[in-house]
Structure formats: structure tokens, C-alpha cells
N, C-alpha and C positions, 0 to 999 in steps of 0.2 A: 386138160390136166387129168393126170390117174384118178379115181377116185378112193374113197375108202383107205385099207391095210395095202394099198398097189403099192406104194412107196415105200413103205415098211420093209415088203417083202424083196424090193428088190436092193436094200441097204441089207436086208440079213441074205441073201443070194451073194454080195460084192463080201461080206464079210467069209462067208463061207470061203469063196473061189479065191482071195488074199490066203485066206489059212495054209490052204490046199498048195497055192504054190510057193509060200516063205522055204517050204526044204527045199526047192528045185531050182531056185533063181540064183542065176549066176552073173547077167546083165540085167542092165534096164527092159532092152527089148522083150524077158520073160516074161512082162508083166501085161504084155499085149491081149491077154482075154481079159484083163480091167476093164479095156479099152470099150468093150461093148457094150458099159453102162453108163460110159463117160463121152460130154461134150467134150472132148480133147480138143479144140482149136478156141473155146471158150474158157478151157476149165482154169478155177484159181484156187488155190489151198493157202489158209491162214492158218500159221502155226501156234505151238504156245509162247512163242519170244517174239509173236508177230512177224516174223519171215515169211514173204509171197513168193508161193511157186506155181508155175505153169507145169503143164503135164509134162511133161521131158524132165525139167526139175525136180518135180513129184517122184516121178518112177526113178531118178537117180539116186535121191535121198534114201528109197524104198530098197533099192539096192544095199548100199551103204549101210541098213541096218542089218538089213537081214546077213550083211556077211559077221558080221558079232552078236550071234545067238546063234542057237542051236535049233531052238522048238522054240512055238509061238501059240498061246491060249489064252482064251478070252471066254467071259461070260457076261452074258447080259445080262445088266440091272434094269435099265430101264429101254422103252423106245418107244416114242409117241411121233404120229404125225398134226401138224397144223399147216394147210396149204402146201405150198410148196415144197417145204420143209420137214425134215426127219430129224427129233433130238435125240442122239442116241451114247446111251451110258453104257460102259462096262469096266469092268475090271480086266485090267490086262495082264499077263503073265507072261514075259520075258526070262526067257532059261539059258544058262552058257555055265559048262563046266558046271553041274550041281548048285551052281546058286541061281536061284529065281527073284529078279525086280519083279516087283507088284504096285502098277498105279493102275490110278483111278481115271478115266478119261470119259470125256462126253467130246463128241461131233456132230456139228450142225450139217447136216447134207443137204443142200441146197438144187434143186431140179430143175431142167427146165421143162417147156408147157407141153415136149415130146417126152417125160421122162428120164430124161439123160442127166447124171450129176454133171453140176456148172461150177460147184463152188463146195466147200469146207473150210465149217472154224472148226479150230482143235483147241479145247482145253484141259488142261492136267491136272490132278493130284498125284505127288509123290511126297514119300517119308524122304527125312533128309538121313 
């Protein structure tokens, strides 16, 4: 297993490379350099309504948002590792037409013992 900030750094490296291609994706299959941090034949995403999606699901969802926004921006509040596991907070910023949603999210990134994400919970704050 990575030791130390290794996990960290490769949850802010996936965060980074998602930023970098929300303006350029137009299919799922755009999403294929995710792909290099991801057990994709393992991976499971828990959402905040508890919706499971495997990788194909995942990247279509990722699709789908990205075509209702504009820009996508995030900052980090918090990111800790314990074992396997990355808890990672931020603030999100979703932009379309001049108006920006703002929630609050934490993701559990879950690894396996090669480093590759196997798994995420997703959890939310939003204003109503």
C-alpha cells in the first residue's frame, strides 16, 4: 500500500485532470485519462441519493453534467489520509449562464493495495 501524502497526492492529481477536461468532454469515452487512476473493472461510486455506479455509469453521469455548466471550480477545505482511504472536502462551484451553485462535498476515495481508486462515497451540502 502507498505510504504517507501518496494517496493524497494522487486524489489532488484525479482532481486536477477532471477540472482540466469538464470544457472538452463531449462523450463518456473523454474521460479515458480518469481511467489511469481507476480500478475500472472493480470501480463502484455511492452517490448522495445512494445510486451505485460502475465505471461506464460513472463517466456517463460525468458526461450528463458536464453538458449543464459552463466552468467547474473547486477548493479544498479539507484532505486527510487514513489507510486506504482519502476523506476529501471541498467546495464546489458549478457556473451556467452567470449564476454559480455552491455546495459543500466530501468524497471517500477508496484504494486498492496497487493504488488505484476501487470505490467512492459521495456526500453533499447544498442550500435549498
Amino acid at each position: 500500500m502507498a505510504e504517507d501524502r501518496a494517496l493524497i497526492d494522487i486524489v489532488l492529481r484525479y482532481q486536477e485532470l477532471m477540472k482540466q477536461l469538464v470544457p472538452t468532454v463531449k462523450t463518456a469515452a473523454d474521460w479515458a485519462p480518469l481511467a489511469d487512476f481507476v480500478a475500472t473493472d472493480q470501480f463502484e461510486r455511492v452517490g448522495t441519493f445512494l445510486e451505485v455506479q460502475d465505471w461506464q455509469q460513472y463517466t456517463q453521469m460525468l458526461t450528463d453534467w458536464v453538458s449543464r455548466i459552463d466552468t467547474f471550480e473547486t477548493t479544498v477545505r479539507r484532505i486527510s489520509q487514513v489507510g486506504n482511504l482519502v476523506y476529501f472536502e471541498i467546495e464546489e462551484r458549478h457556473l451556467r449562464h452567470g449564476a454559480t451553485l455552491v455546495v459543500n462535498s466530501l468524497t471517500v476515495f477508496e484504494f486498492t493495495d496497487d493504488a488505484t481508486i476501487c470505490h467512492l462515497n459521495v456526500y453533499l451540502q447544498q442550500g435549498r
